[in-house]
C-alpha positions as CSV (number, residue, x, y, z in Angstrom):
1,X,-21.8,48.4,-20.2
2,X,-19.4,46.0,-18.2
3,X,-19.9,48.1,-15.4
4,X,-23.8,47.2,-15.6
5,X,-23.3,43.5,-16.2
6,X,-20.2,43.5,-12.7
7,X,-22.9,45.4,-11.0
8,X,-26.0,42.4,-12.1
9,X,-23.4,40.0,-11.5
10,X,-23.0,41.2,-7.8
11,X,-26.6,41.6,-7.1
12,X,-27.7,37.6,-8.7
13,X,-24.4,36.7,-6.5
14,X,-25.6,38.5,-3.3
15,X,-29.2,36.5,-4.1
16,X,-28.2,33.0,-4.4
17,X,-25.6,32.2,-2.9
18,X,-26.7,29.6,-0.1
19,X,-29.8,29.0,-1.6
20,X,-31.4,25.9,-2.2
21,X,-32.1,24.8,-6.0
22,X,-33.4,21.9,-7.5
23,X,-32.9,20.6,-11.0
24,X,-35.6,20.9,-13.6
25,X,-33.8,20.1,-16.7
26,X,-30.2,20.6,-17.7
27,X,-29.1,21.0,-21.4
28,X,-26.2,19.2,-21.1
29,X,-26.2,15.7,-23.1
30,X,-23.2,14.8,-20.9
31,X,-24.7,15.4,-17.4
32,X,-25.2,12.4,-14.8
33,X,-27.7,14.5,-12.8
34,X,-31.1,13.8,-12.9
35,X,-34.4,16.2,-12.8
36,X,-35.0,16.9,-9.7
37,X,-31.1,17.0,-8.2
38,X,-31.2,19.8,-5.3
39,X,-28.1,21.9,-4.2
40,X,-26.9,24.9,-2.5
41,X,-25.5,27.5,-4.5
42,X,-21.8,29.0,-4.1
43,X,-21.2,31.2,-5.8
44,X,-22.1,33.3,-9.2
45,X,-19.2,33.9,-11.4
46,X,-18.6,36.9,-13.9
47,X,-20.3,35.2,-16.6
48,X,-23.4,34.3,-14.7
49,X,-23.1,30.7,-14.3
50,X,-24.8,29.7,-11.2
51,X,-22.0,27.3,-9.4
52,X,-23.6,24.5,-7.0
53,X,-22.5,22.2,-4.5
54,X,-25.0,19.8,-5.4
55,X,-26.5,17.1,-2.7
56,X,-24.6,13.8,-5.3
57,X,-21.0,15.5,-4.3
58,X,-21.4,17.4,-7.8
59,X,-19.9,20.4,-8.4
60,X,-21.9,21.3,-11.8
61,X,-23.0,24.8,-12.6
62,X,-26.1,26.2,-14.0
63,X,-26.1,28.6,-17.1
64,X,-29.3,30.5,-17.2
65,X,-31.4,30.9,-20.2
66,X,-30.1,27.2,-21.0
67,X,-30.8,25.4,-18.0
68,X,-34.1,25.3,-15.7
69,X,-34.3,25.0,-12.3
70,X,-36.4,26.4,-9.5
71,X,-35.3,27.6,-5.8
72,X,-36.7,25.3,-2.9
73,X,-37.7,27.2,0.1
């Protein structure tokens, strides 16, 4: 099984990474950025959190399933 979830991991990191995304909502109570934030994304680690550099100097990641946000083309 953690051969299936390296492999998954590998394949969402090979996808996204220097894609554009923008913020929909983040479910975070603590979180400065607003809805509609955009970013670049650099990397996806091991656990799936999608790591952005995002366009406010923010270096927040996404975890999906909790937060929503689209990829601008």
């Amino acid at each position: 099984m953690r051969e299936v979830i390296k492999v998954m991991n590998n394949m969402m990191n090979n996808m996204l990474v220097g894609k554009r995304v923008e913020l929909v909502k983040m479910n975070d109570p603590y979180t400065t950025l607003p809805p509609g934030t955009q970013g670049t994304v650099i990397m996806v680690d091991d656990l799936g959190t999608i790591h952005v550099k995002w366009d406010n100097g923010s270096t927040l990641g996404l975890i999906p399933g909790e937060d929503i946000y689209k990829i601008v083309e």
